[in-house]
C-alpha positions as CSV (number, residue, x, y, z in Angstrom):
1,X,109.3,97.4,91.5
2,X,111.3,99.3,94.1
3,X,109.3,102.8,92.3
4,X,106.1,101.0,93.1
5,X,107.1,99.7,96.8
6,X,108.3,103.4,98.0
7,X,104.9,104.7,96.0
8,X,103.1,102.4,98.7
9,X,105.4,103.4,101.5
10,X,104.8,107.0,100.7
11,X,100.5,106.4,100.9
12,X,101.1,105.4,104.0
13,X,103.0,108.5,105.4
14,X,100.4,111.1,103.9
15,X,97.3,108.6,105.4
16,X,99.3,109.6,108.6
17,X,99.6,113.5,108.2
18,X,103.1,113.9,106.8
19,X,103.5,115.3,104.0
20,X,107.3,115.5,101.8
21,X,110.3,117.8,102.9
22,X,112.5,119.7,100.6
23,X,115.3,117.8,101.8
24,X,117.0,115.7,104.2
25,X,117.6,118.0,107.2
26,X,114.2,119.2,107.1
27,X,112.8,115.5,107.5
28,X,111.1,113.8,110.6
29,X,111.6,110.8,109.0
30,X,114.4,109.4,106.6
31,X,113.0,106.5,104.9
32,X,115.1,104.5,102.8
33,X,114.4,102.2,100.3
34,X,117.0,99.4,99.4
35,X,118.2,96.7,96.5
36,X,120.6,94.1,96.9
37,X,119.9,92.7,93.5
38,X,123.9,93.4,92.5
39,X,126.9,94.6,95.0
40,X,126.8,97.7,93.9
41,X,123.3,98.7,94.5
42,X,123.9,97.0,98.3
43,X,126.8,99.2,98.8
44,X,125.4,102.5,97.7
45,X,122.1,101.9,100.5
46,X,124.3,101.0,103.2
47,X,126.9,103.9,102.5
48,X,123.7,106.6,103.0
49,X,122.0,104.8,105.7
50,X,125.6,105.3,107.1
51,X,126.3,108.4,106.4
52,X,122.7,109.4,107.8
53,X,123.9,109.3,111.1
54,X,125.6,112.4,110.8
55,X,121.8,114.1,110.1
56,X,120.8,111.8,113.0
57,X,123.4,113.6,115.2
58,X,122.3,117.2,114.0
59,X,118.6,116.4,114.5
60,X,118.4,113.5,117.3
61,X,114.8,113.5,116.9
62,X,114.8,112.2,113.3
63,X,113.7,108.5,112.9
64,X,115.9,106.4,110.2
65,X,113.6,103.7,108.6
66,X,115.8,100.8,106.2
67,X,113.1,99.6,103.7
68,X,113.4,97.4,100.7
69,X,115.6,94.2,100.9
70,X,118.7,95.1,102.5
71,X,116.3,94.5,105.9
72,X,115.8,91.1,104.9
73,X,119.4,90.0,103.5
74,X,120.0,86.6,104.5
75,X,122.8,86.7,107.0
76,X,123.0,90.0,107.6
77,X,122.2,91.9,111.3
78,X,121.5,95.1,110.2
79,X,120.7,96.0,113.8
80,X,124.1,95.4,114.5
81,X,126.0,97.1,111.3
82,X,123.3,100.1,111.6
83,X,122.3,101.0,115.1
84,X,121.7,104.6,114.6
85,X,118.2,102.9,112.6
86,X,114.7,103.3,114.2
87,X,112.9,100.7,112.4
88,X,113.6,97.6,109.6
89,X,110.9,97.3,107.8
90,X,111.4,94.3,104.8
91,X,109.7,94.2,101.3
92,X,105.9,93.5,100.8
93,X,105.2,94.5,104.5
94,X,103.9,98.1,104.6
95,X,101.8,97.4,107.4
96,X,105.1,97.5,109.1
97,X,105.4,101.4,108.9
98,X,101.9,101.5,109.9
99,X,102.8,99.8,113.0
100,X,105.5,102.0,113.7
101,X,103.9,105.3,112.7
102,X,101.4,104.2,115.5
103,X,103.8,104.6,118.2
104,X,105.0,108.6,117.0
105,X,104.1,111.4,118.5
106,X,101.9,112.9,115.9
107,X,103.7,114.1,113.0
108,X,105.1,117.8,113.5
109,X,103.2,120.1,111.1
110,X,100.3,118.1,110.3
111,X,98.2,118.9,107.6
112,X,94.8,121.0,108.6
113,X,91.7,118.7,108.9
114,X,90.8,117.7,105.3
115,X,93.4,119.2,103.1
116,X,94.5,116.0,102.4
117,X,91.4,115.0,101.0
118,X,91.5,118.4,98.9
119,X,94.5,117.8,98.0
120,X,94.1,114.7,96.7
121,X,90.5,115.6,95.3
122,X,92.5,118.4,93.1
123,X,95.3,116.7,91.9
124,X,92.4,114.1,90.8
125,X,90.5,116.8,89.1
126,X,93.8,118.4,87.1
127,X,94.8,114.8,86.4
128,X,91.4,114.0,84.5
129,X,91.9,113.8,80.8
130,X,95.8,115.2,81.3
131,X,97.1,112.0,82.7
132,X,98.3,110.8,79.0
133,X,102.0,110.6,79.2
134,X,102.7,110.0,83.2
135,X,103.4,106.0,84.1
136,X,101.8,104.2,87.1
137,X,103.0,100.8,88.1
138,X,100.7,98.3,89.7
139,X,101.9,95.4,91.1
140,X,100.2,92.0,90.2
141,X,102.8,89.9,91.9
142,X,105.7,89.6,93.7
143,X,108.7,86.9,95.1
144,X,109.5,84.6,93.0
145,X,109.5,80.9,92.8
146,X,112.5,80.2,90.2
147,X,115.7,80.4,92.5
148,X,118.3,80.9,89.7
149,X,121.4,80.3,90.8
150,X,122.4,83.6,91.2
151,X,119.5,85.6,92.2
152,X,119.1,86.9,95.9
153,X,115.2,87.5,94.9
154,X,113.3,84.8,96.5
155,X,115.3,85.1,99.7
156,X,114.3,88.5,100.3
157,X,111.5,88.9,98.5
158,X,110.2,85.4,99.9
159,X,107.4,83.0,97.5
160,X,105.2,84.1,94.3
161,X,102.2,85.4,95.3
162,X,99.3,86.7,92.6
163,X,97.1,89.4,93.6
164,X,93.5,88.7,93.4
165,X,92.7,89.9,89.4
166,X,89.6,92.1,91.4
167,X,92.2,93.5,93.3
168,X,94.3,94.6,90.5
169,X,91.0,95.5,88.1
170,X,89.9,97.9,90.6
171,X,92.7,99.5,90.9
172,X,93.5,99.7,87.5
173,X,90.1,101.6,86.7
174,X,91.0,104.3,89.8
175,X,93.6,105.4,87.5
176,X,91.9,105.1,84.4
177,X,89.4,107.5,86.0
178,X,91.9,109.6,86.9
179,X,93.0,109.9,82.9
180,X,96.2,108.1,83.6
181,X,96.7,105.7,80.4
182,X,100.2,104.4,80.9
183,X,100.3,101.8,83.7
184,X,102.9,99.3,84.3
185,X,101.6,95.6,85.6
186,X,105.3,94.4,87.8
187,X,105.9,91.0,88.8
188,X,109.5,89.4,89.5
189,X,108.0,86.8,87.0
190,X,105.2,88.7,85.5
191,X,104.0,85.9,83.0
192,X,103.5,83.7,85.9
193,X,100.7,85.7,87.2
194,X,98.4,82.6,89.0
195,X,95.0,84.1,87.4
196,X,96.6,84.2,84.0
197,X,98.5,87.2,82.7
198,X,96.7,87.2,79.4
199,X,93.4,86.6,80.8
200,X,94.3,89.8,82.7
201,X,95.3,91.8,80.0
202,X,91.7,91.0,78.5
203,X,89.9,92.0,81.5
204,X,91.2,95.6,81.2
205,X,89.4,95.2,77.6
206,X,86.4,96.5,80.3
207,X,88.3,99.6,81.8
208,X,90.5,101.3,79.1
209,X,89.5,104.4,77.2
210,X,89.7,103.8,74.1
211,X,89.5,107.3,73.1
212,X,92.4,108.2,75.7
213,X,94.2,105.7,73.4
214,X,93.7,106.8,70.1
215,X,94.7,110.4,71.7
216,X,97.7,109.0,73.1
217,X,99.0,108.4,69.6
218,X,97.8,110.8,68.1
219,X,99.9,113.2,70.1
220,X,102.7,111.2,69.9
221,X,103.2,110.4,73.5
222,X,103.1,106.3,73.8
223,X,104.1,104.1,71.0
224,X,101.5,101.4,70.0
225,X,100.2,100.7,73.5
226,X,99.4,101.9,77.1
227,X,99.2,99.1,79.0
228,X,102.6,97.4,79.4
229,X,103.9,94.5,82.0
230,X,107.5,93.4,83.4
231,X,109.8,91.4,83.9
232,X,108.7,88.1,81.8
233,X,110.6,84.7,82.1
234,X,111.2,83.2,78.7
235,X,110.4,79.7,80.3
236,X,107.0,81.3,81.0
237,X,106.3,83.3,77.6
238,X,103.5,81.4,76.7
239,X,101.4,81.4,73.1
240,X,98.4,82.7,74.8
241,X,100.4,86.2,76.3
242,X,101.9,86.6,72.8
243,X,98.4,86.3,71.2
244,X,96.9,88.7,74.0
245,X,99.9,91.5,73.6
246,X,99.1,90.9,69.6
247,X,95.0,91.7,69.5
248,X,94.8,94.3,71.9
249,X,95.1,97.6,70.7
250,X,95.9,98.9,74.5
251,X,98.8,96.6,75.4
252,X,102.1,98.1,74.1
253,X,103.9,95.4,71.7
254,X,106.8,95.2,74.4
255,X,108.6,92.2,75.8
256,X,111.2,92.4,78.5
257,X,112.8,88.9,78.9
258,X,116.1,88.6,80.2
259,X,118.1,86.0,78.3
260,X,121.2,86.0,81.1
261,X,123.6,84.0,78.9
262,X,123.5,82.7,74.9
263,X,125.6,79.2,76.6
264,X,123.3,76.1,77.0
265,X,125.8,75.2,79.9
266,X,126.0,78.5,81.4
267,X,122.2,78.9,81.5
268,X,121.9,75.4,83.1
269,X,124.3,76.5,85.9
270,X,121.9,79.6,86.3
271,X,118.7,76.8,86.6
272,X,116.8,79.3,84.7
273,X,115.0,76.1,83.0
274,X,114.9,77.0,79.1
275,X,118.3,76.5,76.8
276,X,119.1,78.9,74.0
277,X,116.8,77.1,71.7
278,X,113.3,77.6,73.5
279,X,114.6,81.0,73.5
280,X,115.5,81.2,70.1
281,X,111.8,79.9,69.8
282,X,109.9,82.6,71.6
283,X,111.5,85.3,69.7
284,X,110.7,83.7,66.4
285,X,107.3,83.3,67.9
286,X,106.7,87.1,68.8
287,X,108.7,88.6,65.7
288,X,106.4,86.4,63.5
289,X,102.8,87.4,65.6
290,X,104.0,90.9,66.0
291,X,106.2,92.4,63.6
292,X,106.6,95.6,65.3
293,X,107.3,94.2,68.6
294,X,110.0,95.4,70.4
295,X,112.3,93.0,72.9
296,X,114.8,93.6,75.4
297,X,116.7,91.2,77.9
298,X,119.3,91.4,80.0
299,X,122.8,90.0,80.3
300,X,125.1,88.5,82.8
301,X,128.8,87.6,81.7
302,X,131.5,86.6,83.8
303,X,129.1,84.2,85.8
304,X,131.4,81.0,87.7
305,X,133.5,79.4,85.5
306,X,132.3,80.5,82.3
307,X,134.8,79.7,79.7
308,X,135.7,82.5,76.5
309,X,133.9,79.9,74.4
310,X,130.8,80.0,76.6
311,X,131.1,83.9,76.7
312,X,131.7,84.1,72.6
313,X,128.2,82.1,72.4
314,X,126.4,85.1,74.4
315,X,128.1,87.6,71.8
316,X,126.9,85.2,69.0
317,X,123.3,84.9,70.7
318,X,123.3,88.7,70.6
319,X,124.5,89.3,67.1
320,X,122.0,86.6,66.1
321,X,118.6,87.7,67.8
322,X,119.4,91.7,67.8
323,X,117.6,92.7,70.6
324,X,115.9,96.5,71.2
325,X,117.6,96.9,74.3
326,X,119.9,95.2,76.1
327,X,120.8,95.9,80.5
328,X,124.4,94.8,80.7
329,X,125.7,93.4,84.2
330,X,129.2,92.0,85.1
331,X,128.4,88.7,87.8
332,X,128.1,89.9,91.3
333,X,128.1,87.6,93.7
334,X,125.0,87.6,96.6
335,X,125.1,85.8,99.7
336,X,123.4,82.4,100.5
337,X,122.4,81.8,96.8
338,X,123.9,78.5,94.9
339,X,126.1,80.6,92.6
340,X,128.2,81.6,95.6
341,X,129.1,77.7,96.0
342,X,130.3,77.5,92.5
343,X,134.1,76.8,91.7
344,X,136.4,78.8,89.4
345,X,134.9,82.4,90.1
346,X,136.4,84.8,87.6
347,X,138.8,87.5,88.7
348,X,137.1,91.3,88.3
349,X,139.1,92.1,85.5
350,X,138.1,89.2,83.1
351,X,134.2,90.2,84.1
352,X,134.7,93.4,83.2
353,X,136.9,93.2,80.0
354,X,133.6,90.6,78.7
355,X,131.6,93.4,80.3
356,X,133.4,96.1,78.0
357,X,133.7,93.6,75.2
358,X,129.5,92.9,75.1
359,X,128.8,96.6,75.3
360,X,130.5,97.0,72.3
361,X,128.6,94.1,70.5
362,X,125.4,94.8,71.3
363,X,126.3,98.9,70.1
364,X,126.6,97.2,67.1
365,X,123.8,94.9,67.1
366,X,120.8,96.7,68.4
367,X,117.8,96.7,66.4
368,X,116.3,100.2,65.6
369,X,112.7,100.9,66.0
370,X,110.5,103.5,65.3
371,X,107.0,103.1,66.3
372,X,105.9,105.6,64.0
């Protein structure tokens, strides 16, 4: 998602003349675009936008702009703990930039009237046909409505809201055009798409190459699909988005959906809505419709109060299920979600001896796949 956001960020700058420097100190403008989705990822974006005002000192000229959601952290005045910064601009707004980009001198060393168009006309032409093997994500949705206990999301990325499917069609066949045949639908909740994500997914039946497809494998370069869509909610998985994924020979036999915890109490702590059963449920649904499919999820252990018996039943749930791919997180606490509230938080070094501990389980329990 934050690819696709600074993608969008970065049309705007070339609509507006500027094109992308080598590196820092050449810039006119330092955009940058943060997480806050774990600690970590919050402290590395506010240690650069930091450090950036030692390029601000060199080059007073040079416009800072914090992007992404560190600008809309609840409880936070960024203004305050980053002064040196020109402009805030938070996720989903990049009419924002627009706004401010109106209000620059113009940029520079603007490009000569119409080589942007050229350009862009070129890159088009040398794209056409060779476009098999380079991703492009396409936002359907984004916010998201679930508030799990321990997710920052919805307070900085705000509500769901769907894209019209036209929206997203016509987009989707500018790239098509273009010969790119790997694209990525994103959503924070992708299966919760309003219009229906497997209605969607049949829609594109009207846009894809087929023969871009069948070229695709042939070379070797995708797998068994070229359309693909994260991150799903297991609550949300429904029958018709495995049958969709299962007929069409376009849509890559992939599921991304984040289990979090294998502990029925845990995961009721989290609100994510679904206990390890329903879970249990949609894998035996998609293994069973798709053979081949491959599924990944991600983990969080050391959540609030979570017992060594409660942790053992996520290294069980792993060993059980065998999963393709599994992202691995210690709990990181985020301000003004419920989690924060909760008693008994664990001390770093229990997190991240379970942390150590599951790495080593699912090393042992991954299932190997070979699309060929």
């Amino acid at each position: 998602m934050n690819v696709a956001d600074s993608e969008a960020l970065t049309k705007v700058l070339e609509s507006a003349g500027y094109q992308a420097a080598d590196n820092e100190k050449q810039a006119d403008i330092l955009l940058v675009n943060t997480c806050v989705v774990r600690q970590n990822a919050e402290d590395k974006a506010a240690w650069y936008i930091t450090s950036a005002k030692g390029l601000k000192a060199e080059k007073p000229n040079l416009k800072i702009i914090l992007c992404g959601c560190l600008a809309a952290e609840p409880g936070r005045d960024i203004k305050k703990q980053f002064p040196h910064v020109d402009a805030f601009i938070p996720p989903n707004q990049p009419e924002r930039l627009v706004e401010f980009l109106r209000l620059q001198p113009s940029p520079p060393t603007p490009l000569p009237e119409g080589e942007g168009r050229k350009r862009e006309a070129s890159q088009q032409t040398e794209n056409r046909g060779e476009g098999i093997g380079i991703t492009k994500y396409i936002t359907i949705m984004h916010g998201c409505d679930n508030f799990c206990s321990y997710c920052i999301v919805p307070y900085v990325r705000g509500r769901e809201y769907s894209r019209p499917m036209d929206e997203v069609l016509s987009e989707i066949k500018t790239l098509v055009e273009q010969g790119i045949t790997n694209i990525t639908l994103l959503g924070q909740n992708v299966n919760s798409y309003k219009y229906g994500l497997a209605n969607l997914l049949r829609e594109i039946e009207n846009l894809f190459p087929f023969s871009l497809a069948r070229g695709q494998r042939e070379r070797g370069l995708g797998g068994e699909g070229l359309i693909s869509f994260l991150t799903s909610h297991p609550r949300d998985m429904s029958d018709e988005i495995i049958k969709a994924v299962a007929e069409l020979p376009y849509v890559a036999k992939d599921f991304v959906m984040p289990l979090q915890s294998g502990d029925n109490e845990i995961l009721k702590k989290m609100n994510r809505g679904y206990n390890l059963e329903h879970y249990l449920g949609r894998v035996k649904k998609i293994r069973s419709t798709i053979p081949q499919a491959r599924i990944s999820t991600d983990i969080i252990v050391g959540f609030p109060g979570e017992t060594e018996e409660q942790f053992e039943n996520t290294l069980r749930a792993i060993e059980k299920i065998k999963f393709n791919d599994v992202h691995m997180f210690a709990y990181s606490a985020r301000p003004a979600v419920t989690a924060a509230k909760l008693p008994d938080p664990l001390p770093e070094t229990v997190k991240q001896a379970r942390l150590q501990k599951l790495i080593q389980v699912v090393r042992e329990n991954l299932l190997c796949y070979n699309a060929g």
